[in-house]
C-alpha positions in Angstrom: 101.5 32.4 79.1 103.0 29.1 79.5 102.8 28.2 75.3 104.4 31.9 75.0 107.2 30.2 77.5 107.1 27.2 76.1 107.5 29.3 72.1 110.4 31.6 74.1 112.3 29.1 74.8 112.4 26.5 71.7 113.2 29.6 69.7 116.1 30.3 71.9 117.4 26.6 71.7 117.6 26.6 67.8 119.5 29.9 67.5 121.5 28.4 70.0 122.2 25.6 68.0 122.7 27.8 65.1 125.8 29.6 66.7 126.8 26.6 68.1 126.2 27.0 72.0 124.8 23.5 72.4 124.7 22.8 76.1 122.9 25.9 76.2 120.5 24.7 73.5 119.9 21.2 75.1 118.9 23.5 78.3 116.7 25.6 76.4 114.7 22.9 74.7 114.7 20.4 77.5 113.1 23.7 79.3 110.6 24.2 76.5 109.8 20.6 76.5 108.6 20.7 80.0 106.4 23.9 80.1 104.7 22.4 77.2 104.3 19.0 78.9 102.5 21.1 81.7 99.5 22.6 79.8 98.4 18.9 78.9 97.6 20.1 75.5 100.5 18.7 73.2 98.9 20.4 69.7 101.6 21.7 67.6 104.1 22.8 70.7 105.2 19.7 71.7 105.9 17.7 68.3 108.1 21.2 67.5 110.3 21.2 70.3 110.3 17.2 70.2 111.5 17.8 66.4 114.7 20.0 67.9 115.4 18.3 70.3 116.0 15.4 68.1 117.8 17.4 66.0 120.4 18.5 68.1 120.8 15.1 70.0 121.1 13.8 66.3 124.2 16.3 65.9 125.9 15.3 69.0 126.0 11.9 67.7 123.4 10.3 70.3 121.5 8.8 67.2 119.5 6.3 69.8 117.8 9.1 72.2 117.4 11.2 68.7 115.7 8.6 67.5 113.1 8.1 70.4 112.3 11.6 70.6 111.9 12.4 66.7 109.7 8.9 67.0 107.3 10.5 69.2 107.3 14.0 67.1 106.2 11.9 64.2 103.2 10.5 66.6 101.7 13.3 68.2 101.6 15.8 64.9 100.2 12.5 63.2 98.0 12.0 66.0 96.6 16.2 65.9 96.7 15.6 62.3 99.4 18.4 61.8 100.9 17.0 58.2 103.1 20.3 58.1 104.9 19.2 61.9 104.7 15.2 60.9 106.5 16.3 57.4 109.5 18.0 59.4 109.5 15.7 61.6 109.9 12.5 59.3 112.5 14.9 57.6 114.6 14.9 61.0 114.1 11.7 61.6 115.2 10.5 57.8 118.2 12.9 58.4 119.1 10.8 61.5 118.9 7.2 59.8 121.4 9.0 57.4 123.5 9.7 60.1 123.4 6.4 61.1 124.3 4.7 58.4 120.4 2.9 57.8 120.4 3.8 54.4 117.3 1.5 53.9 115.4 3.0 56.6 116.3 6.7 55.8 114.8 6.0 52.3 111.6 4.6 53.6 111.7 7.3 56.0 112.1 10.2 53.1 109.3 8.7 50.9 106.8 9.7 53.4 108.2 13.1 54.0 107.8 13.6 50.6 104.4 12.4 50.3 103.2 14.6 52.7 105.4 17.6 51.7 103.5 17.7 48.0 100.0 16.8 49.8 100.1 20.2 51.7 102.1 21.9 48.9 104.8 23.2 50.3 107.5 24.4 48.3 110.1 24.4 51.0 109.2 21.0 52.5 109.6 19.5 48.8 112.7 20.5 48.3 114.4 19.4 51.8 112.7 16.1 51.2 114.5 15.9 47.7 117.8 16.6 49.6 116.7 13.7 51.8 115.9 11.7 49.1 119.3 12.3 47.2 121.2 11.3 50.2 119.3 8.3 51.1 119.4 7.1 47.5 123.6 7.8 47.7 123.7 6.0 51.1 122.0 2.4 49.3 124.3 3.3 46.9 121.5 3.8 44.0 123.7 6.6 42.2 121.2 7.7 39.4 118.6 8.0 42.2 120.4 10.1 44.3 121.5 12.5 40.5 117.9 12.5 39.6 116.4 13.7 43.1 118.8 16.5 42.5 118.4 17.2 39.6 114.6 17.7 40.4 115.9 19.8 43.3 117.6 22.4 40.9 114.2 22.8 38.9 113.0 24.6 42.2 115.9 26.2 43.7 116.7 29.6 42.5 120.0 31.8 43.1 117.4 34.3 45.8 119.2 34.1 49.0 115.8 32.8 50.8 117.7 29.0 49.0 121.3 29.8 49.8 120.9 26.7 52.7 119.3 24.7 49.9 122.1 25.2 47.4 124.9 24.7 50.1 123.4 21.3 51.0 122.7 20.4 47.4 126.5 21.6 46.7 126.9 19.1 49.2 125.5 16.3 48.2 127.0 17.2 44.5 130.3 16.8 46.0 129.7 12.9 47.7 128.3 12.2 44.6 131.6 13.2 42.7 133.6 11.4 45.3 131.4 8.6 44.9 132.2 8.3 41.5 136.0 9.3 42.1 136.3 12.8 41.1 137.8 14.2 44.0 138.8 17.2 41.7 135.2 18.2 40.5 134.1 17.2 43.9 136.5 19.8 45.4 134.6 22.5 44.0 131.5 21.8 45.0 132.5 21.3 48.4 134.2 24.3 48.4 130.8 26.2 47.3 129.5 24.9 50.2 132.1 25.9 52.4 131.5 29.6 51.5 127.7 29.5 51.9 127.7 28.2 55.4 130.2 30.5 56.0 128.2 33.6 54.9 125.3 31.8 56.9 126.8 31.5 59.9 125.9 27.7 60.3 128.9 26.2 61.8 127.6 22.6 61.7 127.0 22.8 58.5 130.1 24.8 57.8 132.5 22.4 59.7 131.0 19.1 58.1 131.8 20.9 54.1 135.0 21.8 55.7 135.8 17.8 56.0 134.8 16.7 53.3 136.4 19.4 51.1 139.7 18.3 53.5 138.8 14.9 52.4 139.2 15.3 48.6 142.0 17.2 48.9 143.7 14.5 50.9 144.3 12.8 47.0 146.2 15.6 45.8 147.2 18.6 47.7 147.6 16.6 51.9 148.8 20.6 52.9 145.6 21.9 51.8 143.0 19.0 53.2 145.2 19.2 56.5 144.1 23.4 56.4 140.1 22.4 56.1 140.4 18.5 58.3 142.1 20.9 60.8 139.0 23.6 61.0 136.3 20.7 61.1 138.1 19.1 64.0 138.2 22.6 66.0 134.8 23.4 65.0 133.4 19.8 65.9 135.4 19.8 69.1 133.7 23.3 70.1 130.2 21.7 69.3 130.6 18.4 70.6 129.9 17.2 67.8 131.4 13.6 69.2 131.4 11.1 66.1 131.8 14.0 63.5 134.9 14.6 65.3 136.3 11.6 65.6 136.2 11.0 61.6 137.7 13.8 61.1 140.3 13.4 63.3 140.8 10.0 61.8 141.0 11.6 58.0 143.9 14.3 59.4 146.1 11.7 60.5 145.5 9.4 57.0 146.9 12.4 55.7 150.8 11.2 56.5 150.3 7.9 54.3 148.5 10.1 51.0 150.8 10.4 48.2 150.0 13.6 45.7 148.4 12.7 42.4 147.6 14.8 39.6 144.1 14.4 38.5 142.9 17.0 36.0 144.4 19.1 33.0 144.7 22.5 33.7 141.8 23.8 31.1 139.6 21.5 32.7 140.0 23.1 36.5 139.5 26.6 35.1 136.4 25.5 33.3 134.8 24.1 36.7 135.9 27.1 39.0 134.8 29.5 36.3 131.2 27.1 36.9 132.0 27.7 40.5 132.3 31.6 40.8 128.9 31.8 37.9 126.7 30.0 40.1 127.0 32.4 43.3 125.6 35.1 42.2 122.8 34.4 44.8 124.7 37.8 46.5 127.6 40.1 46.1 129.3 39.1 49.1 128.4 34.8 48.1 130.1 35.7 45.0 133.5 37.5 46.8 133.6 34.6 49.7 133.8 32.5 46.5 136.6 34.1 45.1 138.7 34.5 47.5 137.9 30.8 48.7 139.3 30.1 44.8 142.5 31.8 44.8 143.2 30.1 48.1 142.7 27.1 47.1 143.8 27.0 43.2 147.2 29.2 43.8 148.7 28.4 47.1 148.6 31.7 48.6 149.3 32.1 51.9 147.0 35.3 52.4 144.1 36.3 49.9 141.7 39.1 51.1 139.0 41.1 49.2 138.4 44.7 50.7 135.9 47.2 49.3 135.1 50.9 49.7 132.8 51.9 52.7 131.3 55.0 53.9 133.8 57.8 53.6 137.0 57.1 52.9 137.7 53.7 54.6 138.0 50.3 53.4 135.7 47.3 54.3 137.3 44.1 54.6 134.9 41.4 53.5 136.5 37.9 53.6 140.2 37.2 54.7 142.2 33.9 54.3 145.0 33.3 56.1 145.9 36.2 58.4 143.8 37.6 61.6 141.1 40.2 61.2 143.8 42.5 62.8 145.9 42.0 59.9 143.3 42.4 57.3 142.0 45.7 58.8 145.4 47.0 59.3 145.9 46.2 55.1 142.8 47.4 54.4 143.4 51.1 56.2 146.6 51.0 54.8 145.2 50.9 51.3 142.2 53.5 51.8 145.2 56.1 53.2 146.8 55.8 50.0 146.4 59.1 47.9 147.4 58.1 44.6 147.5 55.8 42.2 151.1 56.0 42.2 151.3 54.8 45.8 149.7 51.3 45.2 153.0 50.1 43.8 154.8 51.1 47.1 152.2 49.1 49.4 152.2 46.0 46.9 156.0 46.1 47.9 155.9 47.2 51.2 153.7 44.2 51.9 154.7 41.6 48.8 151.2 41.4 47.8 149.5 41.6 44.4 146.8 43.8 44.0 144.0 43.2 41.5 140.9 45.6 40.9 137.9 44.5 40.2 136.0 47.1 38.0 132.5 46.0 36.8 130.6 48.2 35.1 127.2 48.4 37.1 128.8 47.8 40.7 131.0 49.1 43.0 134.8 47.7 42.6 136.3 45.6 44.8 140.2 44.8 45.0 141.6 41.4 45.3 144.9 41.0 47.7 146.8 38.1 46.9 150.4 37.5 49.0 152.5 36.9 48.3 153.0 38.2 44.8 154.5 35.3 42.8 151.0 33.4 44.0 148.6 35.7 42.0 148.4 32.8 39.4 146.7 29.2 39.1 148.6 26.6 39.1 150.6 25.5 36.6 150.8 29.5 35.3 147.4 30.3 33.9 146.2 33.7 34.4 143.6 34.5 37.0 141.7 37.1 34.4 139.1 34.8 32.6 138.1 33.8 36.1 137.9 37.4 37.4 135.7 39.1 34.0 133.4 36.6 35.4 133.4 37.7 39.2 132.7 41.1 37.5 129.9 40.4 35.2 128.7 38.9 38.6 128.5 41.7 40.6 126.5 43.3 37.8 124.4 41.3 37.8 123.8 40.8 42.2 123.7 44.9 42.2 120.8 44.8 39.2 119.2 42.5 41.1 119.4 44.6 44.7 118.4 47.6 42.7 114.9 45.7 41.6 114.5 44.1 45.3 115.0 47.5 46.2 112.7 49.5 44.4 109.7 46.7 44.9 110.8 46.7 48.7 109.8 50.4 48.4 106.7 50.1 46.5 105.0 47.6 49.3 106.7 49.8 51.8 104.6 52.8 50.6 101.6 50.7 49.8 101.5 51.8 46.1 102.6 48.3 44.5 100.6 49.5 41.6 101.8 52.8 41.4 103.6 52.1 38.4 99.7 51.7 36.6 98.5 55.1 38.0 99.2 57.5 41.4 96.6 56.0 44.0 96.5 52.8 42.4 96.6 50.4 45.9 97.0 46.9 46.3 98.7 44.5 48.4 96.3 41.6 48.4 97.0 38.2 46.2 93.4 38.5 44.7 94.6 42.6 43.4 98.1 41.4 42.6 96.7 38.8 40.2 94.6 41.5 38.7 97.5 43.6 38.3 99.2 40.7 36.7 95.5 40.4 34.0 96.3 44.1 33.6 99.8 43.9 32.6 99.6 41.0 30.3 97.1 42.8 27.8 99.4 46.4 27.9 100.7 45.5 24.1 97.1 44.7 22.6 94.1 46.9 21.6 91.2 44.5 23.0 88.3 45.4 24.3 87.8 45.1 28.3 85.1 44.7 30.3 85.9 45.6 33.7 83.2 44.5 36.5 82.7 44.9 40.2 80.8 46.4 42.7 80.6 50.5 43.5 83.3 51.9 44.7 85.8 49.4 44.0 88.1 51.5 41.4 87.1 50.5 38.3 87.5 53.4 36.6 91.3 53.1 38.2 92.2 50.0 36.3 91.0 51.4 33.1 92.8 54.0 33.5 96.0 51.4 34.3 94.8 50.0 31.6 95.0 52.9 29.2 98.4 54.0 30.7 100.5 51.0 30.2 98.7 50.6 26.6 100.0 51.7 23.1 98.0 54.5 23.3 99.2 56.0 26.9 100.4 59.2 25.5 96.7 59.8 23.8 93.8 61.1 25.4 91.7 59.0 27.7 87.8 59.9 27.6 85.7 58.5 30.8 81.7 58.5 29.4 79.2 57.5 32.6 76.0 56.2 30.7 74.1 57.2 33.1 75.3 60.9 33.6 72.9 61.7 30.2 69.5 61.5 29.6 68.4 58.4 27.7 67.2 60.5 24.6 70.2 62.3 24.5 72.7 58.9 24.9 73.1 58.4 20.5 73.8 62.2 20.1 76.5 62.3 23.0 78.2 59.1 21.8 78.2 59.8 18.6 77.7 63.0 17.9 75.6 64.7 15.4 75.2 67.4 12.3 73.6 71.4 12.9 69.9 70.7 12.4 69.8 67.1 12.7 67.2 67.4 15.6 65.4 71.0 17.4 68.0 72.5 19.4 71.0 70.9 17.5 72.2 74.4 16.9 76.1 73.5 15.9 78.2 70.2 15.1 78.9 68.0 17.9 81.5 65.2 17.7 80.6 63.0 20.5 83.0 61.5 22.7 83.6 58.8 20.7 85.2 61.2 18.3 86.7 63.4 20.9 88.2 60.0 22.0 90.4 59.7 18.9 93.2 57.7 18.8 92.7 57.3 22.5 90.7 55.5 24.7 86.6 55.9 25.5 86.0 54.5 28.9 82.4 53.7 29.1 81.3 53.8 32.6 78.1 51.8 33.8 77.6 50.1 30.3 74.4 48.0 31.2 72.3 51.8 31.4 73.1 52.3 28.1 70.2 52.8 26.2 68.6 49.6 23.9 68.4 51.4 20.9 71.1 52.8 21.2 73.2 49.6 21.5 73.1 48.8 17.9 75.4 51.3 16.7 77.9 50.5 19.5 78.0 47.1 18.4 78.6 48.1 14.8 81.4 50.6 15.8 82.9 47.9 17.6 83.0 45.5 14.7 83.7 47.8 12.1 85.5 50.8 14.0 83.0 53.2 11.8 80.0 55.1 13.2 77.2 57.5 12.1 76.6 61.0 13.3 73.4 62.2 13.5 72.5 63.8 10.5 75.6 62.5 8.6 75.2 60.8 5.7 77.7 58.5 5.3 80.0 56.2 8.5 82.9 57.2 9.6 85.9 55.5 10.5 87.1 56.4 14.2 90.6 54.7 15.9 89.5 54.8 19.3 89.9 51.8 22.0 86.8 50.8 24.5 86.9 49.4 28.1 83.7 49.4 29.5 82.9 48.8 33.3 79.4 47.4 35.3 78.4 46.6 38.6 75.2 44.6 37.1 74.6 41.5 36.5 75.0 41.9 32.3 74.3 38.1 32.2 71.4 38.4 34.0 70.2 41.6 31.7 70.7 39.7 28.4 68.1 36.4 29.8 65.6 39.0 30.9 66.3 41.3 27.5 67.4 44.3 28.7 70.6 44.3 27.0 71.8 42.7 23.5 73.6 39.2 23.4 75.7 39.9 20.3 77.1 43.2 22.2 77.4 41.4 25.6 79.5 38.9 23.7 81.3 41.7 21.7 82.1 43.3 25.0 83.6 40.4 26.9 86.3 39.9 25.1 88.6 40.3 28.4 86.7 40.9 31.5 88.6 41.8 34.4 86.7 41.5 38.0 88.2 43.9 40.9 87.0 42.2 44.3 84.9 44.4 46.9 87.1 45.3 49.8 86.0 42.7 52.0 87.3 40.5 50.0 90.7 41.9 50.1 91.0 43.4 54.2 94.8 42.6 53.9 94.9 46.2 52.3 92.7 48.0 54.4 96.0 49.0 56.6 97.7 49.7 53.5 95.0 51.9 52.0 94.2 53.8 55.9 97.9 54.3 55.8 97.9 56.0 52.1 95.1 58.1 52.6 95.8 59.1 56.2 99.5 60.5 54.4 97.3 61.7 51.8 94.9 63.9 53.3 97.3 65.2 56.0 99.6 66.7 53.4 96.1 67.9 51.4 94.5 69.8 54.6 98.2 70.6 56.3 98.3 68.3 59.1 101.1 67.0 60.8 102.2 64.2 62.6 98.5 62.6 62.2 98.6 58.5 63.6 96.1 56.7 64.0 95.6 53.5 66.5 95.9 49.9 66.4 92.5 49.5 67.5 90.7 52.1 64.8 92.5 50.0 62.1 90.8 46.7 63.2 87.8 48.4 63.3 88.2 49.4 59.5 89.6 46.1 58.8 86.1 44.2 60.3 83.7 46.1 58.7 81.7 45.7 55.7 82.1 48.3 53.4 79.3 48.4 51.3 80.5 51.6 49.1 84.7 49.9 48.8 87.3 51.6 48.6 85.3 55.2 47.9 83.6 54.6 51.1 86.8 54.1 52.9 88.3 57.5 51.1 85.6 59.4 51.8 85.7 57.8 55.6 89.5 58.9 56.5 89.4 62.4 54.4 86.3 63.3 56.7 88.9 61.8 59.9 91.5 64.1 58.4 89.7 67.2 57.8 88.5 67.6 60.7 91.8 66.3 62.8 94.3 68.2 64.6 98.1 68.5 64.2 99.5 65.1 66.5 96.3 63.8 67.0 96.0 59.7 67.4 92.6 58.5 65.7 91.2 56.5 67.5 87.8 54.7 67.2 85.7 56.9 68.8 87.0 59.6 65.8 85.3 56.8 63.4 81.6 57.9 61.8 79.1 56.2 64.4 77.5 54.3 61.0 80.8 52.9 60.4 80.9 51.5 64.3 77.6 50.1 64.2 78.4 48.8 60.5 81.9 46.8 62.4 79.2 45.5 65.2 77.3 42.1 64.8 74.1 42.7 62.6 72.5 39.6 64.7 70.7 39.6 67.4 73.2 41.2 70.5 75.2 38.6 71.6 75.4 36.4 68.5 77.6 36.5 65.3 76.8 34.2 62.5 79.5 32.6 61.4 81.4 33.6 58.0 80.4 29.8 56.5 76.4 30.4 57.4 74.3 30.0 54.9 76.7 28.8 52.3 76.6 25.2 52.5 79.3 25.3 55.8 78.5 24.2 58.9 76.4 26.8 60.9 76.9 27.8 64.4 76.1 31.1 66.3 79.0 32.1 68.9 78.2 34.2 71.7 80.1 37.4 72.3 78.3 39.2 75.0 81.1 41.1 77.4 83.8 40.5 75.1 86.8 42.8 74.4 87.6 43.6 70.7 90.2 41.4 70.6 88.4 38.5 71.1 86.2 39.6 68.8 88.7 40.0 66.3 90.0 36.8 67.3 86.9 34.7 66.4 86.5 36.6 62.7 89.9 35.5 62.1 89.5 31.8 63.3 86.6 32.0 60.9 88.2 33.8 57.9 91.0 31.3 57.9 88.6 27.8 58.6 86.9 29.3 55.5 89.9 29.7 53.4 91.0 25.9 54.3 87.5 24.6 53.9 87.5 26.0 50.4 91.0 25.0 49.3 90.4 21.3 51.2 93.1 21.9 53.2 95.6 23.2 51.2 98.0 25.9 53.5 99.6 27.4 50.1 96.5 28.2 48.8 94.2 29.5 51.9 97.8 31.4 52.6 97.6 33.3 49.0 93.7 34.1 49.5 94.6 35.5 53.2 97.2 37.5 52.5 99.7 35.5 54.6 103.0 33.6 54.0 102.8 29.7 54.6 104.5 30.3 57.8 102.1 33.0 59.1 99.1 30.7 58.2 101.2 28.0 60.5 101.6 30.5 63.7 97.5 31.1 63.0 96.7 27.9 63.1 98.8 27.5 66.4 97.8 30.3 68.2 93.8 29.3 67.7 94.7 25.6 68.2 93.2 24.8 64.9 94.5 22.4 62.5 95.0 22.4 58.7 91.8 20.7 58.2 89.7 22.8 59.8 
């Protein structure tokens, strides 16, 4: 109880700090960091909270006591061997060097934050050490090092909203490097891209600190402007207590009275960089309209700008406002949805000497663009706003294209059926199905032969289908042959058909599924029973696409496509002679393998859940649930017959179910219980790494709840995963079915470590 405390309460200090209640947050964490003091067990707890407190003593500006409590972070997950916790914590502490001033140090500090970032492999901890990196490199004043480390940052940011605090600190950094070099006007831009992403994010740090130093290359050439943003930092800072944030920036507003206006850049040059500006946030719609509006502020001199767009009903939604209250902005915005015609839009633009401009993509819904007062709705120096707005709209064509594919692959893994676009049933959730999926899809244009293996039961005869249905040939017939559904005498004449009279009883023609295949595709099911004499005439229709009838005199040619499928060991056949080489070869052209279940109980929930929805509807139940505890049941047991045995298992549950009944595990088969119990002697479990080459060790689990059982498969599913992948979180992650993240919380909540 006390870690869940101890969890509780760090949690509640870093949203704290988020929304900018610091006192509280110091509370908080200070609280946190003394119930984890009190189980004696630092682990992973006490690095963590260590880490933000450090943090947040390193944004009020009391580097020194930062310091000493990021110092011990980087200790104790060094000293558990936690290289995830050590990695954010030398990233904390590198921050606070910056903050500093210790350039040098900050460097030194970054190096190793990166080192251990790409020895665990994680994508997020790279790229906040590059960050680190740039601003280190632009603190010694090594200018090229700081461009390259962003450059290399760029490579592995992408415009997906999960980045949007990556690209406002790179945006960042992109703007001190301007200034560095003495573009204050290019620099302007950038910062002002940041301004808008921390503002969407609700980071007010962050938020406040672009707000300076946007103020801060204003200051050369527009003093009203930079006195605007200097002004919001110093409120915001002064809120935080952010201490030595606020004094600089109160020190650059009162600079302000001895800067002299300049101008610095031609006028085709500022459209070209906000027309880079408003391209590059199209991370999300409402990114891309902060932008805007944060543009015509800034590059017209308006005194109001506000963007409103239609909500549910009739009404208006204001979505950014610049220079007027939200009162104000709502009262526009309701004046503007109660206007009935078009005609009327004139008599508002007077009534409240604003300029309205609709934007009207194509694929989106519109948007209008309020700009007061009129004369303003125009960069400076008279160029037209319109190049800059056909861009905003080809950008919300392109954020609602990409919320209509989040959408509809947010509703495939909602429903289970990520595969549904292969074929109705087709289930998969797991990284070891998705990657098969991904085999399937990449060979949908090409006629190649595909051997499909895996055990019984595991839906082979599904991905051939897939197969066939995202093929050339999908609106042809698709011909499923099981080779062991026909006597062995009578495999040539099925296959391949035969002539009236060729043998007694041959009474008509017969074209053989092969033929009856035509233009389609022959799916030949269990292709290591197939006959050995008759394997030589497969082997020549697969090389020459001609075969024989019985009876017939001459070949004949046949279009038809063959995926075959196994459970054997065809390898194995071909050493002991049981099955031809030069067909095995000709047969594994591609060979697909579809995992057993248990190597893929992420989807057991998924696939209960299907069926359960399934079979109700089938049989006419209703409001059919079934419990926690039945699914972990499923989830631990073997499964010897897949995915068939697990169908078969809940349409058995379901026909015989009620309407509202909860299954629970007592409605399970009892072979399936005793199937989920240990299959050693009672009390023991062997351990999943037994026998394998890993360390052996049999755990007791006499009077133990099914939780704890649960509990120690999962310790040993995931020390299996990281023993195989030597560590590596990404990677045992992937094969578990877990984000990086999850994986971490694991590892925390069974006090393992990453190199377990």
């Amino acid at each position: 109880h006390k870690n869940n405390a101890a969890d509780g309460y760090n949690n509640l200090g870093m949203n704290l700090v988020l929304v900018g209640q610091w006192d509280r947050a110091q509370e908080a964490l200070e609280r946190a960091l003394s119930i984890a003091s009190e189980t004696g067990e630092p682990g992973a707890q006490v690095p963590m909270i260590l880490d933000s407190l450090g943090e947040l003593l390193m944004l009020r500006g009391d580097f020194e006591e930062a310091r000493a409590y990021l110092d011990r972070a980087v200790a104790l997950s060094a000293e558990n061997g936690n290289k995830w916790y050590e990695g954010q914590a030398q990233r904390t502490l590198g921050r606070c060097y910056d903050a500093m001033k210790r350039g040098a140090e900050a460097l030194t500090t970054a190096k190793k934050a990166q080192e251990l970032a790409e020895e665990i492999g994680d994508r997020q901890a790279i790229c906040e050490s590059h960050l680190l990196l740039a601003e280190a490199c632009l603190e010694c004043g090594d200018i090229e090092g700081c461009r390259a480390n962003l450059d290399q940052l760029a490579q592995l940011i992408t415009d997906s909203p999960a980045d949007l605090l990556l690209a406002g600190e790179a945006q960042r950094l992109h703007g001190l490097l301007e200034m560095a070099g003495g573009d204050a006007s290019t620099a302007a831009q950038h910062f002002g891209r940041s301004v808008s992403i921390f503002d969407l994010l609700g980071d007010r740090y962050r938020s406040a600190r672009a707000h300076f130093e946007l103020g801060r290359a204003y200051a050369i050439a527009q003093p009203e402007r930079a006195a605007e943003h200097l002004t919001r930092a110093v409120n915001i800072f002064r809120e935080l207590g952010a201490h030595l944030n606020l004094s600089r920036a109160e020190a650059a507003a009162a600079a302000l009275d001895q800067t002299t206006p300049q101008q610095l850049r031609k006028r085709e040059t500022v459209v070209q960089l906000l027309t880079l500006r408003l391209a590059e946030a199209v991370a999300s719609r409402e990114l891309l309209l902060r932008e805007l509006a944060a543009v015509v502020r800034q590059e017209t001199n308006a005194a109001r700008v506000i963007i409103i767009e239609p909500d549910e009903g009739d009404h208006q939604r204001v979505v950014i406002a610049h220079g007027c209250s939200k009162k104000e902005s709502e009262a526009w915005a309701e004046d503007y949805a109660n206007l009935k015609k078009d005609s009327r839009v004139e008599a508002f633009a007077k009534k409240h000497n604003v300029s309205v401009v609709n934007l009207s993509p194509s694929n989106a819904p519109p948007a209008t663009l309020l700009i007061s007062p009129r004369d303003r709705a125009e960069l400076a120096g008279g160029l037209s706003l319109d190049p800059l707005l056909r861009v905003v709209e080809l950008g919300m064509d392109v954020c609602a294209l990409r919320m209509r594919t989040r959408s509809g692959s947010g509703a495939e893994e909602e429903s289970g059926l990520a595969g549904a676009s292969l074929m109705p049933g087709f289930i998969h959730s797991s990284p070891a199905m998705t990657r098969l999926v991904e085999e399937v899809h990449k060979i949908r244009s090409s006629d190649v032969t595909v051997l499909v293996t895996g055990e019984s039961g595991t839906g082979k005869e599904l991905v051939s289908r897939a197969i066939h249905a995202l093929s050339s040939r999908r609106d042809k017939i698709f011909v499923p042959f099981n080779c062991t559904a026909v006597p062995r005498e009578l495999s040539e004449g099925y296959l391949f058909g035969y002539r009236r009279g060729a043998f007694t009883g041959a009474v008509k023609d017969s074209a053989g599924v092969i033929r009856t295949a035509v233009g389609g595709t022959l799916f030949l099911d269990e292709i290591g029973d197939l006959p050995l004499d008759v394997q030589p005439k497969l082997l020549r229709f697969l090389q020459e696409g001609e075969i024989q009838p019985l009876g017939e005199q001459r070949p004949i040619k046949v279009d038809v496509r063959i995926i075959a499928a196994t459970n054997t060991d065809l390898e194995e056949m071909v050493a002991q002679g049981r099955f031809r080489e030069d067909l095995y070869y000709r047969l594994n052209v591609i060979r697909l393998r579809v995992p057993p279940l248990r190597e893929r109980r992420s989807e057991v929930p998924t696939i209960v859940n299907y069926y359960v929805n399934h079979y109700a509807a089938k049989f006419g139940r209703r409001d059919i649930q079934i419990e926690p505890q039945a699914i972990d049941l499923l989830m631990v047991a073997e499964w010897p017959g897949n995915v068939r045995q697990l169908c078969n298992e809940m349409q058995r549950v379901i026909a015989r179910a009620e309407d509202g009944m909860l299954i629970t595990p007592g409605h399970l088969s009892p072979e399936l219980r005793q199937m989920s119990s240990p299959t050693t002697p009672p009390g023991t479990v062997t351990p999943i790494g037994a026998g394998s080459g890993g360390a052996s060790m049999t755990v007791a689990l006499q009077d133990v709840t099914l939780a704890d059982a649960l509990a120690e498969v999962e310790r040993r599913m995931i020390a299996e995963a990281l023993r195989k992948h030597n560590g590596n979180i990404s990677r045992a992650a992937r094969e578990l079915g877990l984000t990086r993240r999850g994986l971490y919380l694991k590892l925390e909540r069974h006090a393992m470590s990453a190199s377990a």
